[in-house]
C-alpha positions as CSV (number, residue, x, y, z in Angstrom):
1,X,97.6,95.8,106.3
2,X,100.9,96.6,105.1
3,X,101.9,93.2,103.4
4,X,98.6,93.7,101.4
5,X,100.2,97.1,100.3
6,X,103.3,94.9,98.6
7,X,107.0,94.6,99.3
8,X,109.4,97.6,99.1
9,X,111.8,95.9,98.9
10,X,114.9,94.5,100.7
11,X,116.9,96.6,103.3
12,X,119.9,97.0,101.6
13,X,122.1,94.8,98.6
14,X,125.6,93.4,99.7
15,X,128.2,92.3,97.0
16,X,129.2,88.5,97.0
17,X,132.4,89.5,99.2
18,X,130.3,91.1,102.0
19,X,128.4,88.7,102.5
20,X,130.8,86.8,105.4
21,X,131.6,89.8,107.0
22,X,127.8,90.8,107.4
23,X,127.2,86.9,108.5
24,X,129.6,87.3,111.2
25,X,128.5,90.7,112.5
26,X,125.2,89.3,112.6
27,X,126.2,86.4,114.8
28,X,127.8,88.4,117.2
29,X,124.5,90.1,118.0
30,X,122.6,86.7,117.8
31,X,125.0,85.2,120.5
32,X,123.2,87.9,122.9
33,X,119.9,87.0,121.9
34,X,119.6,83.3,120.1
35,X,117.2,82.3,117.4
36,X,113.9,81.1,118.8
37,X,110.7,80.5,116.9
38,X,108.5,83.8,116.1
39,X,110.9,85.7,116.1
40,X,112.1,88.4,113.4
41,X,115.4,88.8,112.7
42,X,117.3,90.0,109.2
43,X,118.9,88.0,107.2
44,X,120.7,88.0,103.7
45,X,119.8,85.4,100.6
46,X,122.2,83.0,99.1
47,X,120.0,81.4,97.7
48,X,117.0,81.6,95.0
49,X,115.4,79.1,93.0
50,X,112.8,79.7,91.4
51,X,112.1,75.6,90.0
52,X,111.5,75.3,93.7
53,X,109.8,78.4,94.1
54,X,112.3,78.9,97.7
55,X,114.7,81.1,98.8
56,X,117.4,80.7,101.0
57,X,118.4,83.1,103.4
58,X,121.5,83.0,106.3
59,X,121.1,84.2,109.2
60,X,124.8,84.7,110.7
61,X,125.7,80.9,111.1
62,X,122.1,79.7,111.0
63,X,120.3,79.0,107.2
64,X,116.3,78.5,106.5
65,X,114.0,78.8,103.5
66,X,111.3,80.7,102.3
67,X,108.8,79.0,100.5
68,X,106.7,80.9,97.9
69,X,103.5,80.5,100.1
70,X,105.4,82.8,102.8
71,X,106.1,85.3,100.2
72,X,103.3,85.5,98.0
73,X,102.0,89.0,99.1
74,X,105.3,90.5,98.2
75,X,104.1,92.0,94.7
76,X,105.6,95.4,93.9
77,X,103.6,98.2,96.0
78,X,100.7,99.5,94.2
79,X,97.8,102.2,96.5
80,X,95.3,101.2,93.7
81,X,95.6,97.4,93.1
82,X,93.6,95.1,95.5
83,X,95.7,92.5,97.8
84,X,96.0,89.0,95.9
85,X,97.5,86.2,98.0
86,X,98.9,84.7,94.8
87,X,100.4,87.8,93.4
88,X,103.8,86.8,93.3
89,X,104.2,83.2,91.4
90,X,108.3,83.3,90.8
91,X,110.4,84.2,94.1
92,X,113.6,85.8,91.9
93,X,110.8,88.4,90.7
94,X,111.4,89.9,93.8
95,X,114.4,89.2,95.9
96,X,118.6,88.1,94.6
97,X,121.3,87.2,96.1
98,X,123.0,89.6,98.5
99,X,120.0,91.6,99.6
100,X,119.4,91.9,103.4
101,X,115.8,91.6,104.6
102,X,113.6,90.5,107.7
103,X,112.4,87.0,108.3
104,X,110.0,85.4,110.8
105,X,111.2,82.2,112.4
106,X,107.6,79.7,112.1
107,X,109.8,76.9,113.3
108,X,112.7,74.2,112.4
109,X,111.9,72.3,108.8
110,X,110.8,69.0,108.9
111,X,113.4,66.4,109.0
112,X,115.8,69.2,109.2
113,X,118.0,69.9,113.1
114,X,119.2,73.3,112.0
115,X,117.3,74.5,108.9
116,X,114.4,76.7,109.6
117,X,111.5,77.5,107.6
118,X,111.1,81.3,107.1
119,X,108.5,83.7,106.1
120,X,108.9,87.3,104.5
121,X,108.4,90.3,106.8
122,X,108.7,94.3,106.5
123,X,108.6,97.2,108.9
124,X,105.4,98.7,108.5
125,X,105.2,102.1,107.6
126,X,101.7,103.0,109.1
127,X,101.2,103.5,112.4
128,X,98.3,102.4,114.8
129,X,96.6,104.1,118.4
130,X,95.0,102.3,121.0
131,X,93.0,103.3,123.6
132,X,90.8,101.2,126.3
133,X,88.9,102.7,129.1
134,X,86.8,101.0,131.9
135,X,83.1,101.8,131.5
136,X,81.9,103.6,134.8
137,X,85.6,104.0,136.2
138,X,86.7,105.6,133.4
139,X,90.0,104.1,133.8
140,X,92.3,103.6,131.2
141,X,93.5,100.0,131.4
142,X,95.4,99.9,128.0
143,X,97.0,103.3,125.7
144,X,99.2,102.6,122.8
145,X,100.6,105.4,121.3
146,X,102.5,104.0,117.9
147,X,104.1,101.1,116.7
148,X,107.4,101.5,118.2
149,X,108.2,104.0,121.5
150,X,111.8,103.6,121.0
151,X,111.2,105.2,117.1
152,X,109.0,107.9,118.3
153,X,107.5,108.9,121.6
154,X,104.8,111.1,119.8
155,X,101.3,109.9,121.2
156,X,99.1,109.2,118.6
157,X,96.0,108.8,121.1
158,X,96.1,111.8,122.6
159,X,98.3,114.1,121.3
160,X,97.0,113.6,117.4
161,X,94.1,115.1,115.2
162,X,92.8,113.0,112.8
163,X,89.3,113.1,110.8
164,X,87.1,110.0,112.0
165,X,85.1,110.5,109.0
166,X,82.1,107.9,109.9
167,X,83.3,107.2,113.4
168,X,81.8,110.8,114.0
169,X,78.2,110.1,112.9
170,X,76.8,108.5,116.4
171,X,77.2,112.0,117.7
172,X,75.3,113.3,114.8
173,X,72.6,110.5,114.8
174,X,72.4,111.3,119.0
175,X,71.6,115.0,118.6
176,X,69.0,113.6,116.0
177,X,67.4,111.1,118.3
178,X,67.5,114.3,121.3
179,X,65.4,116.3,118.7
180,X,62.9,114.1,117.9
181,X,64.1,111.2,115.1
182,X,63.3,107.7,116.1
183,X,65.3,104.6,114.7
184,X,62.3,104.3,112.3
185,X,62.6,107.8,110.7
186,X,62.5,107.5,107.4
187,X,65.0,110.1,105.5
188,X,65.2,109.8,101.6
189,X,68.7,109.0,100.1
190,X,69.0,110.8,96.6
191,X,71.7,113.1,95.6
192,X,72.4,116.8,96.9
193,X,74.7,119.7,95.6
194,X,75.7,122.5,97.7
195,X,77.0,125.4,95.7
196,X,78.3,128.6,97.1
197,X,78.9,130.8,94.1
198,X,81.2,133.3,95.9
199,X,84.1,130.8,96.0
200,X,82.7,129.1,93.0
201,X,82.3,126.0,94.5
202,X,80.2,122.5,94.0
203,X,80.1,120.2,96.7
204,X,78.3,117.1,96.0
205,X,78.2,114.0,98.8
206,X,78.3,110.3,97.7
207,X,78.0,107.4,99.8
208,X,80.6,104.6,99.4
209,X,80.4,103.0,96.6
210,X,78.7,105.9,95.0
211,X,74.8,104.5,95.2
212,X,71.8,106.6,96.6
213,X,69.2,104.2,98.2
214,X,66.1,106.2,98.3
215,X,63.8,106.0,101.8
216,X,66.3,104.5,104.4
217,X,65.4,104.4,107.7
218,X,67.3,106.1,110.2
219,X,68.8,102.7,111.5
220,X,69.6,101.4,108.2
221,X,71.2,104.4,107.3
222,X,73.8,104.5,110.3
223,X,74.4,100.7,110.0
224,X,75.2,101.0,106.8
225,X,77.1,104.4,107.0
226,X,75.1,106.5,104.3
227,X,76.9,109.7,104.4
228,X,74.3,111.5,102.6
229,X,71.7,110.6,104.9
230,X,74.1,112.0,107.6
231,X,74.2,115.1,105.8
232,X,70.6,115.7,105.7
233,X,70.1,114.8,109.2
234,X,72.7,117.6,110.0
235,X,71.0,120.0,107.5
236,X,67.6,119.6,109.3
237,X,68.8,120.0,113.1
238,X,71.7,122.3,112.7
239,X,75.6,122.6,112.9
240,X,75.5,124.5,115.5
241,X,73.3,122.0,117.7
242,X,75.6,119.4,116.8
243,X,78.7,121.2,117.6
244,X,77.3,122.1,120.7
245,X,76.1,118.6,121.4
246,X,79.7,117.0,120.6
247,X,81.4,119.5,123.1
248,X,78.9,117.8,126.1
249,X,80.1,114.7,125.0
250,X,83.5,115.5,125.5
251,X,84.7,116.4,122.3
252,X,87.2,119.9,122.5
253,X,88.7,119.6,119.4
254,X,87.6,123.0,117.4
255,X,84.7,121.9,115.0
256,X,84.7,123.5,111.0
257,X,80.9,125.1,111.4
258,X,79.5,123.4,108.3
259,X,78.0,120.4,107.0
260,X,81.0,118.5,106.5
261,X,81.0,117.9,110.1
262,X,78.8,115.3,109.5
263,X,81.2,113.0,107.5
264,X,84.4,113.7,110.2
265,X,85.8,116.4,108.5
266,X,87.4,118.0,111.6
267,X,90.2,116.5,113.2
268,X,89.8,114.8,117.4
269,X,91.9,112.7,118.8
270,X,91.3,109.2,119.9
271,X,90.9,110.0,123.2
272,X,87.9,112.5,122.8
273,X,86.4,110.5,120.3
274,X,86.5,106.9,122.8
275,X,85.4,109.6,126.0
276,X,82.0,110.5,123.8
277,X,81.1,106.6,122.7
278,X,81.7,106.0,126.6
279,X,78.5,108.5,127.4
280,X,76.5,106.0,125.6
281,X,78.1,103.1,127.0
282,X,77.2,104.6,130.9
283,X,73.7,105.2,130.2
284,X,74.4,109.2,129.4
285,X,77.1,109.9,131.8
286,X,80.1,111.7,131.2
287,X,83.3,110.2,133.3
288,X,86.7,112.2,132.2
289,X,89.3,109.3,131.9
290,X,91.7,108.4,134.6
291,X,95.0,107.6,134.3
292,X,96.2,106.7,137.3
293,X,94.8,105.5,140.5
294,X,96.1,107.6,143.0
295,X,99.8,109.3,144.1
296,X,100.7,108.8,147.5
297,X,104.0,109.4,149.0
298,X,106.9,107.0,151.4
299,X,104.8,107.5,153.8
300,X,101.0,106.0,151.9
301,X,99.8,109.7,152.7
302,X,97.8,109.8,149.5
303,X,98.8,113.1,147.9
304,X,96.0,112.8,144.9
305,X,93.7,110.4,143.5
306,X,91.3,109.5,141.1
307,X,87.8,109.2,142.1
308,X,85.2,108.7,139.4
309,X,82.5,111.6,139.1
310,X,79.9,111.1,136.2
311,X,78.3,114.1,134.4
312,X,74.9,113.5,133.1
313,X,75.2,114.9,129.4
314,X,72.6,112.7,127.8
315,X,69.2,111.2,128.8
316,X,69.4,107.3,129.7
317,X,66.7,106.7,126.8
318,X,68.6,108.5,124.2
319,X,72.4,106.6,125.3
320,X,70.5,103.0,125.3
321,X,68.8,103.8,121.7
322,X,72.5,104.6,120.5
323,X,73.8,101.3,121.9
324,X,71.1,99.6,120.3
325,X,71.8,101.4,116.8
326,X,75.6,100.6,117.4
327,X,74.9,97.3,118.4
328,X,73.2,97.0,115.0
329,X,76.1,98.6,113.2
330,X,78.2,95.3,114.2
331,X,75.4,93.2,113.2
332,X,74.1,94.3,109.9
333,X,76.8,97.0,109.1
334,X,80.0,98.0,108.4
335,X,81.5,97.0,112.0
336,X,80.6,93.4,111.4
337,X,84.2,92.0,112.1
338,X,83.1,92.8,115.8
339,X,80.5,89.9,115.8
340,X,84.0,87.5,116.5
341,X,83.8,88.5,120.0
342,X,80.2,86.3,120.5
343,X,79.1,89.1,123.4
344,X,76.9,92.2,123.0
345,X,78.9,94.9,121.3
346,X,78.0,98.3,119.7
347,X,80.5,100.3,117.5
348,X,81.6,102.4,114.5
349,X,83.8,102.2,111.9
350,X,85.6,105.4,110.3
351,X,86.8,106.0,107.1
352,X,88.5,109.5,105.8
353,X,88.8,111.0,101.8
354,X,91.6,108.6,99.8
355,X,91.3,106.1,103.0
356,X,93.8,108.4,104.9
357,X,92.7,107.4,108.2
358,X,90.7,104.3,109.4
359,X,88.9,104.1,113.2
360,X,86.9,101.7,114.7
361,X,85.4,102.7,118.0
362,X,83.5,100.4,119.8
363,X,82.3,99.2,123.4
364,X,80.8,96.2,125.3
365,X,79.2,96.7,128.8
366,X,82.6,96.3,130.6
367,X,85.2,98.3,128.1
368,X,85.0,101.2,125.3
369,X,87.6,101.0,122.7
370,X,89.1,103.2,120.3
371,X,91.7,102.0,117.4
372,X,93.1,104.5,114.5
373,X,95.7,103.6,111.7
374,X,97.6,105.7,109.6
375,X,100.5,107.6,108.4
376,X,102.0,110.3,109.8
377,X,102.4,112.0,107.1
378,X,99.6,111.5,105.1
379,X,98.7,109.4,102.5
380,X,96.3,106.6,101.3
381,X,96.3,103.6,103.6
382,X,95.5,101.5,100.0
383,X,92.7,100.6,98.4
384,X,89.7,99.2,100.2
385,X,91.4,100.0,103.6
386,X,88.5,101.0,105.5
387,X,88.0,101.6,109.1
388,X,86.5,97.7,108.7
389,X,89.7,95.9,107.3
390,X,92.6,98.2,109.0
391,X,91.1,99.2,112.1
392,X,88.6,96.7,113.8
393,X,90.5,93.5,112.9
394,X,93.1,95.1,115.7
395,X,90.0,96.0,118.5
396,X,89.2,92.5,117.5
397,X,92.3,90.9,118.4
398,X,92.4,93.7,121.9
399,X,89.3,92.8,123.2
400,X,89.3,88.9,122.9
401,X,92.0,89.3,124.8
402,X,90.9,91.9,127.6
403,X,87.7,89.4,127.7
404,X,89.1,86.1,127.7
405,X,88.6,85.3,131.1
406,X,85.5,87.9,132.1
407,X,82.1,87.1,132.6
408,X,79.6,88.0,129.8
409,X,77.4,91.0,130.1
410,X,74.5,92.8,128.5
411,X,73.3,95.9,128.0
412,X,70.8,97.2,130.5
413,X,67.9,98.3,129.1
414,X,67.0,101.8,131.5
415,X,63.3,103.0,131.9
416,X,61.2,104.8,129.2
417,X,62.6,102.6,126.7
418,X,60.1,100.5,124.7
419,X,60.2,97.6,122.1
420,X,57.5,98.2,119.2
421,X,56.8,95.6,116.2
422,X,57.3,98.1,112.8
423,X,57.1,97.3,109.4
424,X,61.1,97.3,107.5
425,X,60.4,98.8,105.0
426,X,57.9,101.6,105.8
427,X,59.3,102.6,109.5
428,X,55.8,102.7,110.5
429,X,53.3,99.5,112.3
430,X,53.7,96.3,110.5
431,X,50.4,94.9,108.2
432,X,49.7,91.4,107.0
433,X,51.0,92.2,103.8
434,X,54.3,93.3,105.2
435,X,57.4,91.6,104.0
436,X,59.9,92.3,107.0
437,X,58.7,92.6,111.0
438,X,61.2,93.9,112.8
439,X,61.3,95.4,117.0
440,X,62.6,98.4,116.9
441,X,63.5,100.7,119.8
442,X,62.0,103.8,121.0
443,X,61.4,106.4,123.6
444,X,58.3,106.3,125.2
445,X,55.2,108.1,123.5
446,X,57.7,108.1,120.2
447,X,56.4,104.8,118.5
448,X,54.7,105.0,115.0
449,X,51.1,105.0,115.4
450,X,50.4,104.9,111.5
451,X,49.9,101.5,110.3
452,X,51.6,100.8,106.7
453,X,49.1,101.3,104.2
454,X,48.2,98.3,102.4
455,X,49.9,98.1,98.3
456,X,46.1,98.1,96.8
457,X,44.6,101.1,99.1
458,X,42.8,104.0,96.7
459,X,44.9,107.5,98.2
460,X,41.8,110.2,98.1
461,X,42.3,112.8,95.3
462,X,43.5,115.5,97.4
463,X,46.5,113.8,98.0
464,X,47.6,114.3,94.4
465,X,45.9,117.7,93.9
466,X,45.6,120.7,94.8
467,X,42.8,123.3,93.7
468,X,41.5,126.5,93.8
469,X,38.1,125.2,94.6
């Protein structure tokens, strides 16, 4: 994510003189820890040509090259220009001889004993959270709290508040189901202004990308993250419900009492915001994480420990329906990257105003797991860095990991759930004539009962009119 933001440039410019001194300071700190392969080290160049399109760079008594391939994303930073992998064509555009900078060792040259071939690195500048709990347990197996504990000890997955911006509208689309929606509601997306003429103020909601999509159903909407759906939803069943419904599923964090709630406005940490998704992952049961096992002292006399106790919050029907939406969401949606893992998942994706923050929260029957990146102080992430391509790329890489060796699992699909054939477009039971037949998911007794009127049925009069007669 922060290559694709450009190069800002090298760590520092020594004169021609200083470079032998800096060489041999260097190799005094390499002689403690050697040169091996992956590793990043700093360097300084003595070298550019750009006929070769290579650099070469010294590291203490050790030399290697950078070939234009391993530089090419090095293009002077810009928030609002998109990532090109051939942005930088001529090497000396962006390094000289004498600056200092980091390298990555991929290996010795061909045909080469001491010559290693290099690539261009940086220090990020954003920072990234991680957070991984055990479904049913509750216990946290993995918590990252930055990018480096020995620059910062602040713990960015529990001790930060951050807007989720989408990654908040399962709670939103779980009140909804609790009050009577069904994943085949159809809500109309068109524009909406809000206007309080006190403050004289205008709020209107777009979607991303700035389309309106007219009758969505209430799936659709969520997979593909339709904020002004979201809004609407929230309109019709109340801020208050949905406040009230967030706290139940572990959310603390103080909530702003209007409709901007709906989008993520108000800031949660990781940690609340993983502790909700895990009520839908356990089937509408609240367990408050654990971080440790137990404490016992010299003598094994076990002075506390952590036993799991669930809290029903949410009904079984209403938790599985979610899964099944969020499982969608990684499907057909925004959280697509998540299909990599090849094992039923269900997640979100979060993206705040001026992509300040990006989330992706997501679970599989065995783990829930929460990643946000950002700056502290903040600022845009860059263009097109949503919650998709800075956030679930790194739960990606996490959970292939944490699953490697572990059996696969599925959802379990609880009582009082049923599966009911309904036409795509219409939300309501399929017809000969109907393009798309999908199953959709419901509570029982909730299933359309209309069938999808057929495209040349006469509508009586009345439907049109109305009279005095």
């Amino acid at each position: 994510m922060d290559k694709r933001q450009g190069y800002r440039g090298p760590l520092k410019h020594l004169a021609p003189e200083d470079i032998e001194t800096f060489s041999k300071e260097l190799q005094a700190e390499l002689d403690k820890e050697p040169l091996i392969e992956e590793m990043i080290t700093s360097g300084v160049v003595i070298k550019v040509d750009d006929k070769l399109k290579a650099v070469t760079v010294r590291m203490g008594n050790s030399q290697g090259i950078i070939e234009i391939a391993d530089m090419g994303w090095a293009r002077k930073p810009d928030p609002e220009v998109s990532y090109r992998e051939d942005a930088v064509k001529h090497p000396g555009k962006v390094l000289s001889v004498g600056d200092v900078i980091f390298v990555r060792l991929k290996g010795k040259k061909e045909n080469t004993a001491n010559l290693w071939a290099l690539a261009l690195e940086q220090v990020p500048k954003a920072q990234a959270a991680l957070l991984c709990i055990e479904a049913e347990t509750g216990r946290v197996m993995t918590m990252v709290g930055g990018r480096d504990f020995r620059e910062t000890q602040f713990n960015r997955a529990i001790q930060s508040r951050r807007q989720p911006g989408s990654a908040f509208k399962p709670i939103v689309y779980a009140a909804a189901i609790d009050m009577g929606y069904t994943p085949a509601t159809i809500i109309i997306d068109s524009p909406i202004v809000f206007q309080d003429e006190e403050m004289d103020f205008k709020w209107k909601p777009k979607n991303y990308g700035e389309k309106f999509y007219g009758p969505t159903r209430f799936r659709t909407a969520l997979e593909k993250s339709r904020n002004v759906i979201t809004i609407k939803i929230l309109q019709d069943i109340g801020v208050d419900y949905v406040i009230d419904y967030a706290k139940q599923l572990g959310i603390d964090s103080n909530l702003n009492r209007d409709l901007s709630i709906a989008l993520g406005s108000s800031g949660i940490s990781l940690l609340e915001l993983v502790r909700a998704y895990s009520v839908f992952a356990n089937g509408g049961y609240l367990i408050e994480p654990c971080f440790f096992t137990k404490i016992a002292d010299r003598d094994d006399n076990v002075i506390e420990e952590c036993i799991p106790e669930g809290k029903k919050v949410v009904e079984k029907d209403t938790a599985y329906i979610m899964t099944h939406l969020l499982e969608g969401v990684v499907q057909n949606g925004t959280g697509w990257r998540a299909k990599a893992l090849n094992r039923p998942t269900a997640g979100k994706t979060g993206t705040t105003n001026d992509l300040f923050d990006a989330w992706f929260v997501g679970y599989t029957p065995r783990y829930i797991t929460g990643v946000w990146v950002g700056f502290d102080e903040e600022s845009s992430l860059g263009v097109h860095e949503t919650g998709s391509r800075a956030a679930s790329p790194i739960w990606v890489g996490f959970m292939k990991r944490m699953l490697a060796d572990k059996p696969v699992r599925i959802f379990q699909e609880p009582e009082g759930v049923v599966f009911v054939q309904i036409d795509a477009e219409t939300g309501l039971l399929p017809i000969p004539e109907s393009k798309e037949i999908i199953f959709e998911c419901f509570k029982e007794g909730t299933a359309p009962a209309e069938y999808t009127k057929r495209p040349d049925s006469i509508t009586e009069p009345e439907e049109f009119f109305k009279t005095d007669m």
